[in-house]
Backbone as JSON, one array per atom type, in Angstrom:
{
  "sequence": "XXXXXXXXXXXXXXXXXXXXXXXXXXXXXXXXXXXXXXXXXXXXXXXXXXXXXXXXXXXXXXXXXXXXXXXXXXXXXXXXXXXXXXXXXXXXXXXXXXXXXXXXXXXXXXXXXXXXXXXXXXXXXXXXXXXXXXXXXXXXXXXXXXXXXXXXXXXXXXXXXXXXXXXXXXXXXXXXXXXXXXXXXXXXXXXXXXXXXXXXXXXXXXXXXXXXXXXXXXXXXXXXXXXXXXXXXXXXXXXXXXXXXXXXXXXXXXXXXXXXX",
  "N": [[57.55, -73.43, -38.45], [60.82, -72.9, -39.94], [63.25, -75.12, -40.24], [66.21, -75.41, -38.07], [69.19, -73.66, -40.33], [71.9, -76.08, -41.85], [75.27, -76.27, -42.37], [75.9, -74.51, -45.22], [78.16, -75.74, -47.03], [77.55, -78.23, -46.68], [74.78, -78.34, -47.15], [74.83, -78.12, -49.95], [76.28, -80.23, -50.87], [74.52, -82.09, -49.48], [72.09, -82.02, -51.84], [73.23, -82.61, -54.05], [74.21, -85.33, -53.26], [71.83, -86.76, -52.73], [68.98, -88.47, -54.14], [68.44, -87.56, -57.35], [66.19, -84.61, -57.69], [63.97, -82.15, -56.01], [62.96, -80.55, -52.81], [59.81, -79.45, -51.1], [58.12, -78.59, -48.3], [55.78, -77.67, -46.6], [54.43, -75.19, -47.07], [54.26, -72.01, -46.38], [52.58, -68.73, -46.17], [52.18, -65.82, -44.84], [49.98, -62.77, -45.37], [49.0, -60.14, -43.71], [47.78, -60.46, -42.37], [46.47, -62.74, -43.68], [46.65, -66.09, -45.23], [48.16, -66.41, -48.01], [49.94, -68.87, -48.94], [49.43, -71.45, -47.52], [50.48, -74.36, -46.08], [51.59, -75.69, -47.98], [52.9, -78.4, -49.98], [55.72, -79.92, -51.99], [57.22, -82.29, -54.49], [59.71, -81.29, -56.94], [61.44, -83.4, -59.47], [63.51, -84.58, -60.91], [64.14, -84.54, -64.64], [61.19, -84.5, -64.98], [58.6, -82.38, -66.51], [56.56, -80.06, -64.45], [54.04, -79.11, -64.52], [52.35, -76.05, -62.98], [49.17, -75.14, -62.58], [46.53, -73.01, -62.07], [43.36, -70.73, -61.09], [43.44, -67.29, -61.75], [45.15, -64.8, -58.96], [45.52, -67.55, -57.25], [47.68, -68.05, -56.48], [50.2, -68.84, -57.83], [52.58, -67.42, -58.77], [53.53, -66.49, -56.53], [54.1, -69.03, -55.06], [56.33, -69.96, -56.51], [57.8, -67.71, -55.99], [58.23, -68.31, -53.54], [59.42, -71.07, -53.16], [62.21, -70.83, -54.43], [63.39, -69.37, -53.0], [62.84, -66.48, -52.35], [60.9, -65.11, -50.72], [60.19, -64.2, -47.51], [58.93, -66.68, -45.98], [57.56, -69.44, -44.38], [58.42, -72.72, -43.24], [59.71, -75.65, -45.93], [62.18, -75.52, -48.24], [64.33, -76.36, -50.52], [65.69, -75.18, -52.06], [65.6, -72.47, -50.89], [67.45, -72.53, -48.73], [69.64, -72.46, -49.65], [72.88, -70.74, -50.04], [73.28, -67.86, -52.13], [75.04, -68.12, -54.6], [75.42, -70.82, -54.96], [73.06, -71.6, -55.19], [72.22, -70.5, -57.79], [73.56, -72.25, -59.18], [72.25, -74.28, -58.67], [69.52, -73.96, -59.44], [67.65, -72.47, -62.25], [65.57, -69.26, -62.34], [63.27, -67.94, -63.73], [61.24, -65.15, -63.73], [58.34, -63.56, -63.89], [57.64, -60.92, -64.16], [58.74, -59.28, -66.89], [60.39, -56.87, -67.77], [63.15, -55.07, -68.91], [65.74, -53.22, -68.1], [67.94, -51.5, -69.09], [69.62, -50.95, -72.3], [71.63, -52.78, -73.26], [73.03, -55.02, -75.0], [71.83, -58.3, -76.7], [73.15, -60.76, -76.54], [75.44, -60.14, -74.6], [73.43, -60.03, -72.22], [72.19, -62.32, -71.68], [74.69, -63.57, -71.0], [75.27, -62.67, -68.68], [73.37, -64.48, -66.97], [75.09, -66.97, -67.46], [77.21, -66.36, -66.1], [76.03, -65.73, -63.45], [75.71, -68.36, -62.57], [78.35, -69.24, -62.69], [79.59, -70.24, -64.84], [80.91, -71.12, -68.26], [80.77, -68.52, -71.22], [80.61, -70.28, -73.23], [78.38, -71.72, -72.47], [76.2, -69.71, -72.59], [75.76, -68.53, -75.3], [75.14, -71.16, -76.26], [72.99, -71.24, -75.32], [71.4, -69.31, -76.87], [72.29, -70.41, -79.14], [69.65, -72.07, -79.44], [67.48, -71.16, -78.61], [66.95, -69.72, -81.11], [68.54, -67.46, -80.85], [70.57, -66.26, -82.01], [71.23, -64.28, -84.15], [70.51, -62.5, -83.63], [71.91, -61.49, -81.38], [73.78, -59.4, -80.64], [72.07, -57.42, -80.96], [70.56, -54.24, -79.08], [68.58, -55.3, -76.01], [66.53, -54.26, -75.48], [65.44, -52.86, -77.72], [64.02, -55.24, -79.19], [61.16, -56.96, -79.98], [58.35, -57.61, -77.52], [57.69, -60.46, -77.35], [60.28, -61.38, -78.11], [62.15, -60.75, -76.02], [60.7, -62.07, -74.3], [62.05, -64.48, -74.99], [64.62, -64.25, -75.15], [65.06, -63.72, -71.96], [64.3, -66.19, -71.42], [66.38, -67.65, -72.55], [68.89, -66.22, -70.99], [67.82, -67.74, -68.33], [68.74, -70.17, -69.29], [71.52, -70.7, -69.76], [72.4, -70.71, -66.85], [72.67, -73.29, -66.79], [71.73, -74.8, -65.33], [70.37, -77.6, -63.07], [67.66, -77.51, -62.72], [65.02, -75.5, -63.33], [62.66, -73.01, -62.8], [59.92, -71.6, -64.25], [57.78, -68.95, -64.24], [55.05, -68.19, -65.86], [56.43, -68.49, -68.82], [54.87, -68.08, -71.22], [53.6, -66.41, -72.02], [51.62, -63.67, -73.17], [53.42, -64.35, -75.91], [52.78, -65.37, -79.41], [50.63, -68.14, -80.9], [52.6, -69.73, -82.04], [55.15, -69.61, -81.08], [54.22, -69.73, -78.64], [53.79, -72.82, -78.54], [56.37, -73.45, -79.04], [58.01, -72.74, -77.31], [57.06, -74.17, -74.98], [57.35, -76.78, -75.87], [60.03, -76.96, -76.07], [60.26, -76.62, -73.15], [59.33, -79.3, -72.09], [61.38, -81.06, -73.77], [63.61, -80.14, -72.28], [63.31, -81.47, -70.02], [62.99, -84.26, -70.41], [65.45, -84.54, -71.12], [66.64, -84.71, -68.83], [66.86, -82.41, -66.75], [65.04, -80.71, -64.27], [61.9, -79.33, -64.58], [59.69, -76.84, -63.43], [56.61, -75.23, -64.44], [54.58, -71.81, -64.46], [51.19, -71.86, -65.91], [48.74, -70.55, -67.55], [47.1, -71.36, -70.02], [45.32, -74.31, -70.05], [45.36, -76.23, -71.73], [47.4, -76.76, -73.37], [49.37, -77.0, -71.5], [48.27, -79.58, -70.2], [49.02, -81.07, -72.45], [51.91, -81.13, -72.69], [53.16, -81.54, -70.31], [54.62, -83.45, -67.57], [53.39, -84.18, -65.28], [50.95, -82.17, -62.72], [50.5, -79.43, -60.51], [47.58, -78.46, -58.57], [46.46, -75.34, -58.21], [44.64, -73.31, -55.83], [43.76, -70.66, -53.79], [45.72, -70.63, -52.57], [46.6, -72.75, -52.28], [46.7, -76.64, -52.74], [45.15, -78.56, -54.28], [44.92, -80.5, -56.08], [46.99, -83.09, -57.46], [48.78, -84.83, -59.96], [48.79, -86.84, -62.9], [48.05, -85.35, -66.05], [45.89, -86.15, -67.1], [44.58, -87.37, -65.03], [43.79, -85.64, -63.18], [42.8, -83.69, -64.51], [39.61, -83.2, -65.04], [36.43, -82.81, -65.87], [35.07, -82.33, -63.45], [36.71, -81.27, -61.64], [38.04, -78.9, -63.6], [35.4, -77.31, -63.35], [34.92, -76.67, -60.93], [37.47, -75.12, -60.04], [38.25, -73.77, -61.65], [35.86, -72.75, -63.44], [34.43, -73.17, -65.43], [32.87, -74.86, -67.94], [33.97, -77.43, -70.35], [35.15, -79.49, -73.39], [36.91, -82.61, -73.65], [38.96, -84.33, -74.55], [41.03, -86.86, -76.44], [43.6, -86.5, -78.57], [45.91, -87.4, -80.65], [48.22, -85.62, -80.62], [47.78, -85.71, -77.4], [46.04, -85.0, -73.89], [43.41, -83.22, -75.19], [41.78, -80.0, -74.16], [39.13, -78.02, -74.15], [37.85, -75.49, -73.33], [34.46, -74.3, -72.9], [32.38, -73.22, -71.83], [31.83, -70.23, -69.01], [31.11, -70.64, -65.87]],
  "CA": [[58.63, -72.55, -38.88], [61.95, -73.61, -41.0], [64.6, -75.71, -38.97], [67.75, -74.15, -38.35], [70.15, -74.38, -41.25], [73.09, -76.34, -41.63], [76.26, -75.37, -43.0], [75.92, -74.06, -46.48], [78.22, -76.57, -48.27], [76.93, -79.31, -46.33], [73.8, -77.94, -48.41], [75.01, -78.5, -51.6], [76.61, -81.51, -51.0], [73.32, -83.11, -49.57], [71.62, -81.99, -52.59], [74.13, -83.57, -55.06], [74.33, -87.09, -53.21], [70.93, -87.97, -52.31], [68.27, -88.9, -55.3], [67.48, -86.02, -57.56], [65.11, -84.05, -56.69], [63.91, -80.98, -54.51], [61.64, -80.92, -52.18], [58.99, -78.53, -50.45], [57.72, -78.96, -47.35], [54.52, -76.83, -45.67], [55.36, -73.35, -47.38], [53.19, -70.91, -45.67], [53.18, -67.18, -46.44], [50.99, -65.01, -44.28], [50.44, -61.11, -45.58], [48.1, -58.82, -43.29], [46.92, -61.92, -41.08], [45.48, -63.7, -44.53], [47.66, -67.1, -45.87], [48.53, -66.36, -49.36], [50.33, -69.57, -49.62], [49.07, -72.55, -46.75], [51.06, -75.31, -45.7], [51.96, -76.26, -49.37], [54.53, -79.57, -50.46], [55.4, -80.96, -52.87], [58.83, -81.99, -55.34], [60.25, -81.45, -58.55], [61.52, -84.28, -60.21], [64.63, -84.24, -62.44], [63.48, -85.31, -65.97], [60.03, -83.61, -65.45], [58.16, -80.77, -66.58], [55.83, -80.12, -63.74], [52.87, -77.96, -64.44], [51.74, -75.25, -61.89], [47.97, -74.32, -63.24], [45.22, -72.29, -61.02], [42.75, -69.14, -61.54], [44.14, -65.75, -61.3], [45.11, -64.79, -57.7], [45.49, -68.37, -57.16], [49.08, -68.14, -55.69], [51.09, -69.41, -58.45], [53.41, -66.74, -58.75], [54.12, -66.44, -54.77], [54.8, -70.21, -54.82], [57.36, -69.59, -57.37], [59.13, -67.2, -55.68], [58.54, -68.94, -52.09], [59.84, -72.11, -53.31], [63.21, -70.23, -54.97], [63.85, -68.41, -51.11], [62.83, -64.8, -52.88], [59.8, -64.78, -49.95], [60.43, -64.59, -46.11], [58.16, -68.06, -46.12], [57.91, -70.52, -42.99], [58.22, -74.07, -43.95], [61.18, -76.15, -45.81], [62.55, -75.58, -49.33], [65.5, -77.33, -50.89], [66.76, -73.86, -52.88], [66.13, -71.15, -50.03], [68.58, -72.4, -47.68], [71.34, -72.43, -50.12], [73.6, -69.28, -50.18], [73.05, -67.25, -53.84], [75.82, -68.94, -55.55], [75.04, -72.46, -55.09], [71.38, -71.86, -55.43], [72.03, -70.6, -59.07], [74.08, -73.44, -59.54], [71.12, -75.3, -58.82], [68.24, -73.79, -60.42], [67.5, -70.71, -62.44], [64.3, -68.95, -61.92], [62.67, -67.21, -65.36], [60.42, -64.56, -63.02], [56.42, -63.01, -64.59], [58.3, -59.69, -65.26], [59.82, -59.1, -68.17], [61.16, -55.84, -67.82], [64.6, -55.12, -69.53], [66.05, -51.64, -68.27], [69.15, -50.76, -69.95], [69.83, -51.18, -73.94], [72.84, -53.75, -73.32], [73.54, -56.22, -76.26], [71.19, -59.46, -76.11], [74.34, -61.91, -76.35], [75.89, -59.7, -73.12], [72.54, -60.15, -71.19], [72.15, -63.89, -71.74], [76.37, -64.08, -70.55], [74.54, -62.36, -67.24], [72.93, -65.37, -66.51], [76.16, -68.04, -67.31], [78.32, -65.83, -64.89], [75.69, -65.88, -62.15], [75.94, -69.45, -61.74], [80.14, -69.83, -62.68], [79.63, -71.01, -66.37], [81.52, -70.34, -69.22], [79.94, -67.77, -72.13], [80.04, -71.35, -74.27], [76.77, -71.91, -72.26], [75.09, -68.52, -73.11], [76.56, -68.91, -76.69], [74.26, -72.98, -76.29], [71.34, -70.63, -75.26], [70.94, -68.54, -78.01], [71.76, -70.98, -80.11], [68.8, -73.43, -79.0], [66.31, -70.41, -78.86], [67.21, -69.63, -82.04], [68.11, -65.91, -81.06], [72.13, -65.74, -82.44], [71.12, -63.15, -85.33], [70.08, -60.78, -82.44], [73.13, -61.3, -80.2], [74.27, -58.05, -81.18], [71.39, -55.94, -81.15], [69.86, -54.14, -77.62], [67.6, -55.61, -75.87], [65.45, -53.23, -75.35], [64.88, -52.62, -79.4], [63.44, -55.87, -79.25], [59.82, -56.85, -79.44], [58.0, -58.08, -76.74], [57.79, -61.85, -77.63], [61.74, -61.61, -78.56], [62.52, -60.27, -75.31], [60.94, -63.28, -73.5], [63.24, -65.55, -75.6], [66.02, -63.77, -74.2], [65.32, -63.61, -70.72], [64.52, -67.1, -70.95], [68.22, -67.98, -72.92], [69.54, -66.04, -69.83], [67.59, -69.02, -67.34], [68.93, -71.82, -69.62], [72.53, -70.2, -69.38], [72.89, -70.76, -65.74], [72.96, -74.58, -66.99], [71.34, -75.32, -64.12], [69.78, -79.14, -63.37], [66.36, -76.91, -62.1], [64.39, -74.63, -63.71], [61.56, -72.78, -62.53], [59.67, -70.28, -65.09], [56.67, -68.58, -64.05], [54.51, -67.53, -66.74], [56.82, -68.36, -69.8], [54.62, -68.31, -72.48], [52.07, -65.03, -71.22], [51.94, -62.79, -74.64], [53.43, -65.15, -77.01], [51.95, -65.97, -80.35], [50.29, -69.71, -80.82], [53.34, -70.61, -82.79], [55.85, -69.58, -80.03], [53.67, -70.68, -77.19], [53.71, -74.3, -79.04], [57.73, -73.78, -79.56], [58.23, -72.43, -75.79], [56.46, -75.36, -74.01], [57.92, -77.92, -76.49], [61.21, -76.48, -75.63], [60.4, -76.74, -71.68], [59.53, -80.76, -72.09], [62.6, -81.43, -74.35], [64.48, -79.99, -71.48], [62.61, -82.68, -69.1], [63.06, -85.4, -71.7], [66.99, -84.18, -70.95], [66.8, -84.69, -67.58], [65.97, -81.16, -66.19], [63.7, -80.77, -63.45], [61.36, -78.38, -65.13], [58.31, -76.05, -62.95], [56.03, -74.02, -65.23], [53.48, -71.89, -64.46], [50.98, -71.09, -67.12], [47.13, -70.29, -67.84], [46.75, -72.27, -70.91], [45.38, -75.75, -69.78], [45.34, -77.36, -72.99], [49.01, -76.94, -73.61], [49.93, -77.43, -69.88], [47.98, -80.98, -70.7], [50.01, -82.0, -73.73], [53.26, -81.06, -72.32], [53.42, -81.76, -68.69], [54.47, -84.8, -66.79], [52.36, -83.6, -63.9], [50.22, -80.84, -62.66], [49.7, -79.1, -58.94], [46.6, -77.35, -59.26], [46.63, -74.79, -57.03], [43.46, -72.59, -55.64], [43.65, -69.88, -53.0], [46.89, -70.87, -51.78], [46.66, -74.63, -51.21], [47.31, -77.54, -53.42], [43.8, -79.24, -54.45], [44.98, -81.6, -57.16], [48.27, -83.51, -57.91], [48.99, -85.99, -60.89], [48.83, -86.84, -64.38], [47.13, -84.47, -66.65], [44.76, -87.64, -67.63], [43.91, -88.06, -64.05], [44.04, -84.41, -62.5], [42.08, -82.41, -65.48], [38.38, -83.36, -64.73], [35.05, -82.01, -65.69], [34.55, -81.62, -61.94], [38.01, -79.86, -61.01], [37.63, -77.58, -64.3], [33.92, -76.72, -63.2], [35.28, -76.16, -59.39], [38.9, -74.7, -59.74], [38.48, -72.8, -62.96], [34.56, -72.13, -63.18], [34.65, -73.49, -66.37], [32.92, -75.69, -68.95], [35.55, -77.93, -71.38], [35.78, -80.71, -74.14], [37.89, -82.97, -72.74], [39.25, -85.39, -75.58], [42.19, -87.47, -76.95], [44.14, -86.63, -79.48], [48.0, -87.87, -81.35], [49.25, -85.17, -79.53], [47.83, -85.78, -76.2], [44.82, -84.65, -74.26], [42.71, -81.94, -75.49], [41.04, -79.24, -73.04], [38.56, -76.77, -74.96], [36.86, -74.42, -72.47], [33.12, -73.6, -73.76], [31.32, -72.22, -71.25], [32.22, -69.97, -68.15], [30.52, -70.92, -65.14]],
  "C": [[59.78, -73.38, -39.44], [62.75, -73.86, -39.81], [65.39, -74.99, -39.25], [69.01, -74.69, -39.11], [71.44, -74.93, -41.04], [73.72, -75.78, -42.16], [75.99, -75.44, -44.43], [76.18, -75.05, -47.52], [77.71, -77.52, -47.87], [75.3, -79.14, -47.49], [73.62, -78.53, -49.42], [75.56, -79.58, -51.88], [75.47, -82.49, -51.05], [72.6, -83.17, -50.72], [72.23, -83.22, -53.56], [73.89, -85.14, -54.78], [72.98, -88.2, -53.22], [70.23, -88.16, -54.15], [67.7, -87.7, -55.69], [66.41, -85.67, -57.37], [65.33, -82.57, -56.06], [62.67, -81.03, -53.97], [60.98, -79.74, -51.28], [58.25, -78.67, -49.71], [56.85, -77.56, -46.5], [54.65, -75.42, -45.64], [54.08, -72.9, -47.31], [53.9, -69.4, -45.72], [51.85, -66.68, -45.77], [51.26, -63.29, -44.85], [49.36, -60.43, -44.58], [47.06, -60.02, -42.81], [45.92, -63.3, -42.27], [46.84, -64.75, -45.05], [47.18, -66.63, -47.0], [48.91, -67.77, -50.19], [49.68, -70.38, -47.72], [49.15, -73.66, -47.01], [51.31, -76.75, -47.01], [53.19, -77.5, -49.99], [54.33, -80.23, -51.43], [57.14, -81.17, -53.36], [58.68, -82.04, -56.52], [61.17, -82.31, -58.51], [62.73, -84.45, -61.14], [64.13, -85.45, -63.45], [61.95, -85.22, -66.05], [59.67, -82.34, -65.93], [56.85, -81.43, -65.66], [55.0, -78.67, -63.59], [52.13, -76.88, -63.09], [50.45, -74.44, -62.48], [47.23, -73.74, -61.76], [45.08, -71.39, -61.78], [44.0, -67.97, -61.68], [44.1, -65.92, -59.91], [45.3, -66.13, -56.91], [46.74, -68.94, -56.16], [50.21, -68.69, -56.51], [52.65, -68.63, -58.54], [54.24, -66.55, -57.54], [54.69, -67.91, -54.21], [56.18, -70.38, -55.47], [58.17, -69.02, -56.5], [59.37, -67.83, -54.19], [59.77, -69.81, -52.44], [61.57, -71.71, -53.81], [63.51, -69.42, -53.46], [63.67, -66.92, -51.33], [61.58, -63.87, -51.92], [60.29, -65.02, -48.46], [59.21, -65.99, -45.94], [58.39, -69.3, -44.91], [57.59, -71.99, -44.13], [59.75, -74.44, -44.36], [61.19, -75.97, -47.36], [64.36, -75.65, -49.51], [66.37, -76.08, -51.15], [66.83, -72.4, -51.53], [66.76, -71.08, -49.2], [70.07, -72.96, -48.23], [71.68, -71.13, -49.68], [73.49, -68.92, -52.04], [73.49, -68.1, -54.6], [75.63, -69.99, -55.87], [73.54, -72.67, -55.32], [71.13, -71.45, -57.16], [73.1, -71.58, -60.11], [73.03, -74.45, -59.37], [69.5, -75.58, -59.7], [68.63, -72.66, -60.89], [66.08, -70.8, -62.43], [63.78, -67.97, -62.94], [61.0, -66.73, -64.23], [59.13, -64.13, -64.35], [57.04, -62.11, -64.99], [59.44, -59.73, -66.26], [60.78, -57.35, -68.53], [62.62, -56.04, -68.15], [64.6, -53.4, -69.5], [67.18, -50.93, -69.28], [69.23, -51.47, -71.32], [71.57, -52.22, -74.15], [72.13, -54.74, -74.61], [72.51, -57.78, -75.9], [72.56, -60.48, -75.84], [75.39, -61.31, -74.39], [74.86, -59.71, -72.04], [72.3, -61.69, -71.14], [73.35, -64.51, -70.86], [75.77, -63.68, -69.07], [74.05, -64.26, -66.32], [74.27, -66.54, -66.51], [76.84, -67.5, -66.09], [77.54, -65.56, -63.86], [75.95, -67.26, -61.72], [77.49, -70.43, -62.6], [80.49, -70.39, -63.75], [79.9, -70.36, -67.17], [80.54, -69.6, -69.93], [80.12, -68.87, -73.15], [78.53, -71.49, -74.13], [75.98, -70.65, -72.51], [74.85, -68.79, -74.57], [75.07, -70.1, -77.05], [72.84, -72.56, -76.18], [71.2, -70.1, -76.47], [70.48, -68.89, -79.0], [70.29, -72.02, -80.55], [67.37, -72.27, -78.88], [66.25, -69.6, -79.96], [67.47, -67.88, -81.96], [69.82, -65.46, -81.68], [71.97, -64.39, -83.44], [70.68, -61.89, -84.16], [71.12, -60.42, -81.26], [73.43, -59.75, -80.13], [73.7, -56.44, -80.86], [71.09, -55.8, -79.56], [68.79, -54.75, -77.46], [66.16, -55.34, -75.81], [64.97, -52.81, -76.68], [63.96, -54.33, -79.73], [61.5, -56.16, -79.42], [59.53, -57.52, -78.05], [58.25, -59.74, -76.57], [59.38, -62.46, -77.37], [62.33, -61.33, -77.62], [62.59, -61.56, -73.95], [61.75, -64.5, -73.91], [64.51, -65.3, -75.07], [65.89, -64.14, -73.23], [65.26, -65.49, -70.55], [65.69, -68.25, -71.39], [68.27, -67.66, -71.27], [69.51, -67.38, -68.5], [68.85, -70.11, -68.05], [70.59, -71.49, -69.74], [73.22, -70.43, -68.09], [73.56, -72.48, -66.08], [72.98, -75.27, -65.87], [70.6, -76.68, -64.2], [68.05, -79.01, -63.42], [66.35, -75.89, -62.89], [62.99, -74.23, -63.98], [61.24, -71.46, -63.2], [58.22, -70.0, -64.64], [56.04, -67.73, -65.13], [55.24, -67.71, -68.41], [56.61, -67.57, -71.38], [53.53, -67.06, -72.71], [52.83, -64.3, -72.44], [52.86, -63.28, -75.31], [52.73, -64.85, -77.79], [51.72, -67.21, -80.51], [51.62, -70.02, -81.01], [54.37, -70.94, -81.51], [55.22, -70.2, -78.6], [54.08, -71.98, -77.08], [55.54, -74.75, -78.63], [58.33, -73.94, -77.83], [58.14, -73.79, -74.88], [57.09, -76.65, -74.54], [59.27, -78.58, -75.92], [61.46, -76.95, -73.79], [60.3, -78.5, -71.3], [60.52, -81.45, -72.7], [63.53, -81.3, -72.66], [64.43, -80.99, -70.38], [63.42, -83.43, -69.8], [64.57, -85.67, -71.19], [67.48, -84.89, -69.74], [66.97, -83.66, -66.58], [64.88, -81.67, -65.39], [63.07, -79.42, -63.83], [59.73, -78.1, -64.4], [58.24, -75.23, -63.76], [54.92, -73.92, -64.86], [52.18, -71.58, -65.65], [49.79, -71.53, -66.93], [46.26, -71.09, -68.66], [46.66, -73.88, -70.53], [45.83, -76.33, -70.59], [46.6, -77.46, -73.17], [49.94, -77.45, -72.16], [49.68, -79.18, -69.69], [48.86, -81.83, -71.26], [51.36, -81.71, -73.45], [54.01, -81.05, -70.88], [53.42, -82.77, -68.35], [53.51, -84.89, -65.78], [52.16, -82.29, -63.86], [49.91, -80.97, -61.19], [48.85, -78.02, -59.65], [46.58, -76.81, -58.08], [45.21, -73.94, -56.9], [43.43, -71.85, -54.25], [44.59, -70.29, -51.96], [47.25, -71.84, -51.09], [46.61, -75.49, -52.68], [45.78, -78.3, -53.45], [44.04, -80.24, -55.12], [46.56, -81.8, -57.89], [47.78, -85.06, -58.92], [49.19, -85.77, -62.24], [48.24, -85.97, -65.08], [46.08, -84.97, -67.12], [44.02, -87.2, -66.29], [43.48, -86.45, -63.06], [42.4, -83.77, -63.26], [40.5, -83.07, -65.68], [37.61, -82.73, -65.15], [34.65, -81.21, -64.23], [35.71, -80.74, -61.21], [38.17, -78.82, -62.27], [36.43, -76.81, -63.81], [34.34, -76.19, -61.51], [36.23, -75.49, -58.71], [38.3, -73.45, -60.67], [36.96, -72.3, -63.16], [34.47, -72.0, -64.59], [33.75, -74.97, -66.85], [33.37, -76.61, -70.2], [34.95, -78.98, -71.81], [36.62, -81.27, -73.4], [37.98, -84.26, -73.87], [40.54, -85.81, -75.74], [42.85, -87.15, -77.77], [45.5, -87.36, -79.8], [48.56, -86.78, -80.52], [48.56, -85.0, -78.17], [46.7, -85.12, -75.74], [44.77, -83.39, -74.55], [41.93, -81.15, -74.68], [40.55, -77.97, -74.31], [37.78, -75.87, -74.36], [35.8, -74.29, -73.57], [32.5, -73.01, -73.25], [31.65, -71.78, -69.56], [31.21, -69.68, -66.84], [30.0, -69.79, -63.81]]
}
C-alpha cells in the first residue's frame, strides 16, 4: 500500500531539488478481485520520449491514469501525491477521450489548460502557435474535425508548460501525415528537455521516435529499453501475436507487421 504522505509543499519542493525525474513504484490496481495493473515501476526521464506500447486490453490506458493519481491505485507515484495545483504544474495529462462538449472558441479552450497550471495566455498563445492551429483560435471547437480537435486538446496539454507530459493515445485517428507531425512534435519536446510518456499502437513510429519503450502485457511490464534492443521477433511474436520486418533505415528502425499469429 502507498506510505503516508508528507506535507504537500514538501512535495513539490522534493520534486524540484532532487534529479529530474518521476518515479513509479509497484502500481497495483485490483477491479472485481482481478489485477488490471500488477506491481508495475518504472521512471520518466526529463529529455525523453518514453514509449508505452502493448495489445489492446493490455493496461496502457489504466497506467496512464494510475501513474497521474486519476485511479485509487496502491503503490508510489511521484504526481498522485501532489495536491491538483502543483501536480499540473508538474505534468499535463492529454487523456484517450477526445470529447469536446460545449462550442467555446479553440484559443479560449487551449487558455483552459495555461490557467490550470498558473500560466500566462502567452503560453496557450506558444501552443497554438507550435501546432500550427492560430487560424482556428476563433472558431468553436466543436465545428472542428476530428483530427483538428486532437490538435487542440493537445495545445491545451502543452499550455500547462509543464516539465511532464503524459498523452495516452495521441495520434489514434490521425492521418499518416499528422501521425508523422504529432510524434515528431512529442520527441522535439524530449530533445527540449520534457519528460515525454506516449501511449500508442503504431510500433513502427513508436520505434523511430522513442528514447525507450515499456512494453506492457496484461498489466505487468515484460520489456524495458531501447527500441533496438526491446522490439524483437520473439517479443513481437509473444506480446503482439505478430509476424514483422524488422530493418534499418536513415530514419531509424523499421517494424512492418506481415503476418498475424
Amino acid at each position: 500500500m502507498s506510505r503516508a504522505a508528507p506535507h504537500p509543499q514538501g512535495l513539490a519542493q522534493g520534486l524540484a531539488q532532487r534529479q529530474p525525474g518521476l518515479h513509479f513504484e509497484a502500481l497495483t490496481l485490483k477491479r472485481a478481485g482481478r489485477a488490471v495493473l500488477e506491481n508495475v515501476s518504472f521512471d520518466l526521464r526529463a529529455g525523453e520520449c518514453l514509449g508505452l506500447i502493448g495489445p489492446n486490453g493490455a493496461g496502457k490506458s489504466t497506467l496512464m491514469r494510475a501513474a497521474m493519481g486519476l485511479l485509487p491505485t496502491a503503490g508510489h507515484s511521484d504526481l498522485a501525491r501532489l495536491p491538483v495545483g502543483a501536480r499540473a504544474r508538474h505534468a499535463a495529462f492529454l487523456p484517450q477521450g477526445r470529447e469536446i462538449a460545449w462550442p467555446v472558441a479553440v484559443a479560449h479552450l487551449v487558455e483552459l489548460g495555461a490557467r490550470a497550471a498558473g500560466r500566462g495566455p502567452d503560453r496557450a498563445a506558444a501552443a497554438l502557435a507550435r501546432l500550427d492551429l492560430a487560424a482556428l483560435a476563433a472558431r468553436p471547437a466543436t465545428a472542428l474535425s476530428g483530427g483538428e480537435q486532437a490538435r487542440v486538446l493537445l495545445a491545451r496539454a502543452l499550455a500547462q508548460d509543464a516539465p511532464y507530459l503524459l498523452a495516452d493515445e495521441p495520434i489514434a485517428g490521425l492521418d499518416p501525415a499528422q501521425q508523422i507531425r504529432t510524434m515528431r512534435l512529442l520527441s522535439d519536446l524530449a530533445t527540449e528537455g520534457r519528460g515525454v510518456m506516449v501511449s500508442i499502437h503504431d510500433i513502427g513510429l513508436a520505434a523511430r521516435h522513442c528514447d525507450r519503450l515499456l512494453v506492457i502485457a496484461a498489466g505487468r511490464i515484460v520489456a524495458e529499453g531501447p527500441p533496438r534492443a526491446v522490439l524483437t521477433a520473439d517479443l513481437l511474436a509473444r506480446v503482439f501475436r505478430i509476424e514483422a520486418r524488422i530493418s534499418e533505415t536513415p530514419e531509424g528502425l523499421d517494424i512492418r507487421p506481415t503476418r498475424a499469429l
